[in-house]
C-alpha positions as CSV (number, residue, x, y, z in Angstrom):
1,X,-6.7,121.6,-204.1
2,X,-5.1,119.7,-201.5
3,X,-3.7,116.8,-203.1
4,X,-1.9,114.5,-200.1
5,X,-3.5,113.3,-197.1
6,X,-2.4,115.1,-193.6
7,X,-1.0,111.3,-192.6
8,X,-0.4,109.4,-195.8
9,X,0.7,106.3,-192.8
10,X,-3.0,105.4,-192.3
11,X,-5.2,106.3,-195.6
12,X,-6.5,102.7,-196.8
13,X,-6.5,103.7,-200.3
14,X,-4.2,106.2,-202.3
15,X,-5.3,110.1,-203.0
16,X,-2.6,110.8,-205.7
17,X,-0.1,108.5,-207.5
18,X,3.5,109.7,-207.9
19,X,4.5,109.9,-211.9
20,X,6.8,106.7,-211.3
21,X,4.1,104.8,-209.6
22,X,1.6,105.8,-212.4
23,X,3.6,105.0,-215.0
24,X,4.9,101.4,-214.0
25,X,1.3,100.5,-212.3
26,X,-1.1,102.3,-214.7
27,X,-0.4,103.8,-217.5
28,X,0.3,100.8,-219.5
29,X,-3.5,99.4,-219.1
30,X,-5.0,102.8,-220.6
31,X,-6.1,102.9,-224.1
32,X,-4.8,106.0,-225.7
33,X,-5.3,107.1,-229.0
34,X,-3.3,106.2,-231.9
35,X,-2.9,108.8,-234.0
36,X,-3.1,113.0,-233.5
37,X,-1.7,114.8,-230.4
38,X,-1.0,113.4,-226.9
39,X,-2.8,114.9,-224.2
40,X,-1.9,118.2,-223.3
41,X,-2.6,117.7,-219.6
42,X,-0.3,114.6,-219.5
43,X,-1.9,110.9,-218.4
44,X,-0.4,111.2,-214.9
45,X,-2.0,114.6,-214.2
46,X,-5.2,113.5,-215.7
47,X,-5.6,110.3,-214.0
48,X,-4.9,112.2,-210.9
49,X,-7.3,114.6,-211.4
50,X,-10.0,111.4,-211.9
51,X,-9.1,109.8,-208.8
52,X,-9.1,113.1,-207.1
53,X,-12.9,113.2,-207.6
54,X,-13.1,109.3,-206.4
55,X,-11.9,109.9,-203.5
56,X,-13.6,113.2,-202.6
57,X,-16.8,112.7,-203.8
58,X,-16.6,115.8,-205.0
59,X,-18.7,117.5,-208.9
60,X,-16.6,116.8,-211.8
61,X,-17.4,120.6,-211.8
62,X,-15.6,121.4,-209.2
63,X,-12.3,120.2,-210.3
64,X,-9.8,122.6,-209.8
65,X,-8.0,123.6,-213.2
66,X,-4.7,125.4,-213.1
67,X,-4.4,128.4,-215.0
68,X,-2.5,129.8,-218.3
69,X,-0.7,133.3,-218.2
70,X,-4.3,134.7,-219.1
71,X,-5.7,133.6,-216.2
72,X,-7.9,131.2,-218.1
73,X,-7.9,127.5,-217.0
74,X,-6.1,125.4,-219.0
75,X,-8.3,122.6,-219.3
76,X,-11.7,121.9,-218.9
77,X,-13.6,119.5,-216.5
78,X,-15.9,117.9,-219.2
79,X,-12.2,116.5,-220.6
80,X,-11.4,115.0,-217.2
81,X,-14.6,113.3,-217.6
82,X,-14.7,112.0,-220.4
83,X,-11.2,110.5,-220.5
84,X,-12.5,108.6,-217.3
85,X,-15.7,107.4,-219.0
86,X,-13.8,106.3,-221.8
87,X,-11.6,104.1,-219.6
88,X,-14.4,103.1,-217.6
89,X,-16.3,101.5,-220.7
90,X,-13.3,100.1,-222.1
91,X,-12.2,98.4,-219.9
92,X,-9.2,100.0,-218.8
93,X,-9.6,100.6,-215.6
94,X,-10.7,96.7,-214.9
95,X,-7.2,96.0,-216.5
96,X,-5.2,98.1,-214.3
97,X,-7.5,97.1,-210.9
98,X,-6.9,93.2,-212.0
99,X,-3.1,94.2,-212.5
100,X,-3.0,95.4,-209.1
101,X,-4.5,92.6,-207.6
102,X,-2.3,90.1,-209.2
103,X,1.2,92.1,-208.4
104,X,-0.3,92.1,-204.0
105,X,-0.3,88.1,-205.5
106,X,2.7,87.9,-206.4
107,X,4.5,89.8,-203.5
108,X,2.9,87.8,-201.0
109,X,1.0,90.8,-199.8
110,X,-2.7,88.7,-199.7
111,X,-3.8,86.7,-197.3
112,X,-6.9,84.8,-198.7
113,X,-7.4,82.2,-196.4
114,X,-10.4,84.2,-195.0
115,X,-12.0,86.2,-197.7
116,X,-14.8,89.4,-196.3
117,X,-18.2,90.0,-198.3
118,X,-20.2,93.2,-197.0
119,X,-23.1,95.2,-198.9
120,X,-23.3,99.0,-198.5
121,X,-25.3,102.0,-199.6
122,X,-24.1,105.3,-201.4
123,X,-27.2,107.8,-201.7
124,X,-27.6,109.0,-205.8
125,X,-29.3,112.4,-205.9
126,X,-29.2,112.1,-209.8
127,X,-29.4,108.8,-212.0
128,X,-32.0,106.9,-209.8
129,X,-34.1,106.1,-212.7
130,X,-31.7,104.4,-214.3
131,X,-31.6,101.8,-211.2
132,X,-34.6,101.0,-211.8
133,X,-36.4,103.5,-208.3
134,X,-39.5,104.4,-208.6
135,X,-40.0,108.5,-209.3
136,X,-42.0,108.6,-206.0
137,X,-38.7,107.1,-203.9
138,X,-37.7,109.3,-200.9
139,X,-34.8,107.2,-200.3
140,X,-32.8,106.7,-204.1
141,X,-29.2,105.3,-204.2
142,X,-27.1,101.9,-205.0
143,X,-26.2,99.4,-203.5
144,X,-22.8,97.6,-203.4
145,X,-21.3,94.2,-202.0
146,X,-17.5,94.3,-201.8
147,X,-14.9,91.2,-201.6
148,X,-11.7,91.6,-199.8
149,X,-9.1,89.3,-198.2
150,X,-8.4,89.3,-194.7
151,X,-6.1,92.2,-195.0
152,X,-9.2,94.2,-196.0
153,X,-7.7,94.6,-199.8
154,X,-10.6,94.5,-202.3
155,X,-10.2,91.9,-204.6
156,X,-13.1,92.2,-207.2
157,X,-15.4,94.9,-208.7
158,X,-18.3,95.9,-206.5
159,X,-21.8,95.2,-208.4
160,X,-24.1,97.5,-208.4
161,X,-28.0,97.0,-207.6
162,X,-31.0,99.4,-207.0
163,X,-30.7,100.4,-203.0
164,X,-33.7,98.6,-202.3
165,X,-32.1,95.1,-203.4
166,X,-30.7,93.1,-200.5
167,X,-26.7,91.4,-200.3
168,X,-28.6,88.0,-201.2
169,X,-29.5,89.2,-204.5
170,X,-25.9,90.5,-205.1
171,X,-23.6,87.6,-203.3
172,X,-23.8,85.7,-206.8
173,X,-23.1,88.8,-209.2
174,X,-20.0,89.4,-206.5
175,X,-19.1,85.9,-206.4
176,X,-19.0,85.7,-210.4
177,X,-16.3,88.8,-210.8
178,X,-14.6,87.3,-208.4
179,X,-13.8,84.5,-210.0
180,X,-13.1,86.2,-213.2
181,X,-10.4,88.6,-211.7
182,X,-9.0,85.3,-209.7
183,X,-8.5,83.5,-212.7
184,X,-6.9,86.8,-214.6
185,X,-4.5,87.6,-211.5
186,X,-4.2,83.7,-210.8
187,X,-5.6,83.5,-207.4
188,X,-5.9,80.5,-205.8
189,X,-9.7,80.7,-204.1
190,X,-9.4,76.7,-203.2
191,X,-10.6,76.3,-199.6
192,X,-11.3,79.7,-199.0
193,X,-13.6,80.8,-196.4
194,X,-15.9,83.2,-197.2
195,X,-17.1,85.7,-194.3
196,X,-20.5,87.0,-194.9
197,X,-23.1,88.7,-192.8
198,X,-26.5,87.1,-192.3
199,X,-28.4,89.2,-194.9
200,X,-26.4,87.1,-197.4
201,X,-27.3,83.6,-195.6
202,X,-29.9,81.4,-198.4
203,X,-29.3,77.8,-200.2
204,X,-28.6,79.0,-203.3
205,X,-25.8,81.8,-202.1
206,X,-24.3,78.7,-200.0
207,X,-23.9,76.5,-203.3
208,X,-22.6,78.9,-205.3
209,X,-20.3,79.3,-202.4
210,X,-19.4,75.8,-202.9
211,X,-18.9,75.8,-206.5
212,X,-16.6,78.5,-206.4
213,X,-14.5,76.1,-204.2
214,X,-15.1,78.2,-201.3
215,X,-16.3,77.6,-197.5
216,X,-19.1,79.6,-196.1
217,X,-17.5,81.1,-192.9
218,X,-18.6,78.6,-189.7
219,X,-19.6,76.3,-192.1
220,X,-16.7,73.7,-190.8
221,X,-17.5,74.7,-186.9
222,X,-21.5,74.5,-187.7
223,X,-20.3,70.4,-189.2
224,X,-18.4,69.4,-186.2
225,X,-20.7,70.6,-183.9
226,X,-23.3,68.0,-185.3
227,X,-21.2,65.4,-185.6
C-alpha cells in the first residue's frame, strides 16, 4: 500500500499524517476508552489506515493489514471500521475538523473575505434506500454542498441529501454548520461574500444569506448598478 503521494507539493488534502502531526493535531479530539487495553494497532496507525480509505475510495475490505511471524494479518478491517464509526457518531472527528479550522484562524492562513459554495454528486452503489431513492432509481447517490474560503480550504461539514435534491434545498443546511463551526473556531463571517452558482439563487437562500451576516456574491455590484 502506497502510503505518500508521488508529489506531496500539490495534493490539496493530506494522504497520511506523520505520528507528531497526529498527535498534536488529532489525537487529543478522539474519544478512547477508559479502562482495558490500548489499541494494539496504535491510534496513529489506525487513524491512518481510516483516512487511507477516505482518500482512496477504496472497500474497507481491501485494507491492507500487515502481517505477524505466521503470516496471519495482524488486525482486521472490521476494527478499522468500527473505530471510525465510532468517532464519526461521536463526534470526534467534528472536534478535530473544527480544531483544524480554528488553528488555519489563528495563523492567518484563511482568507474569508470571499467565501465558495458548490454542490456535487458521489454515486452510492449500496445505501440508496436509506436516502430516501426510489428501488426503481438507475441513477442512486448523494449529494453534497461544500463551503470554503477563497483559498479553497473547507470550512464546514458537507450535508448530505438524496442525489436528486438540488444546491437550493441544501444552501441553508450548509449555511447552518457553518455557522456553528464559525462560532466554535471563532470566525468572523461579518461582511462576507458568499460565492454561489445559480442553482442556489432563490429569496429564501438570499435571506438566510443575510442573516448569517453574509453578502450574496454580486449582490453590491447588482445595487450600484441600479442606483
Amino acid at each position: 500500500m502506497r502510503t505518500t503521494p508521488k508529489n506531496p507539493a500539490i495534493t490539496p488534502i493530506p494522504v497520511q499524517l506523520s505520528e507528531p502531526e497526529f498527535t498534536a493535531c488529532i489525537f487529543p479530539h478522539l474519544s478512547r476508552p477508559q479502562r482495558g487495553p490500548t489499541y494494539k494497532l496504535g491510534y496513529h496507525r489506525l487513524f491512518n489506515l481510516i483516512l487511507w480509505v477516505l482518500y482512496t475510495g477504496m472497500q474497507w475490505k481491501c485494507l491492507s493489514m500487515l502481517k505477524d511471524a505466521t503470516g496471519k494479518p495482524d488486525n482486521h478491517y472490521t476494527n478499522v471500521y468500527r473505530a471510525f464509526a465510532k468517532w464519526s457518531d461521536d463526534g470526534s472527528l467534528q472536534q478535530a475538523f473544527t480544531a483544524s479550522v480554528a488553528h488555519l484562524s489563528a495563523e492567518k492562513k484563511l482568507d474569508l473575505r470571499v467565501l465558495h459554495g458548490d454542490g456535487t454528486n458521489t454515486v452510492a452503489k449500496k445505501g440508496a434506500i436509506g436516502l430516501a431513492t426510489r428501488a426503481t432509481s438507475t441513477r442512486r447517490g448523494r449529494q453534497h454542498i461544500a463551503m470554503t474560503d477563497n483559498h479553497g480550504d473547507v470550512l464546514s461539514p458537507r450535508p448530505v441529501a438524496p442525489v436528486h435534491e438540488t444546491d437550493m434545498i441544501l444552501l441553508p443546511e450548509g449555511l447552518k454548520a457553518l455557522k456553528r463551526v464559525a462560532t466554535t473556531a471563532g470566525l468572523d463571517l461579518g461582511g462576507a461574500y458568499l460565492n454561489l452558482d445559480a442553482g442556489c439563487d432563490s429569496t429564501h437562500n438570499r435571506t438566510c444569506m443575510f442573516n448569517a451576516g453574509m453578502i450574496p456574491y454580486g449582490q453590491k455590484t447588482h445595487s450600484t448598478s441600479n442606483a
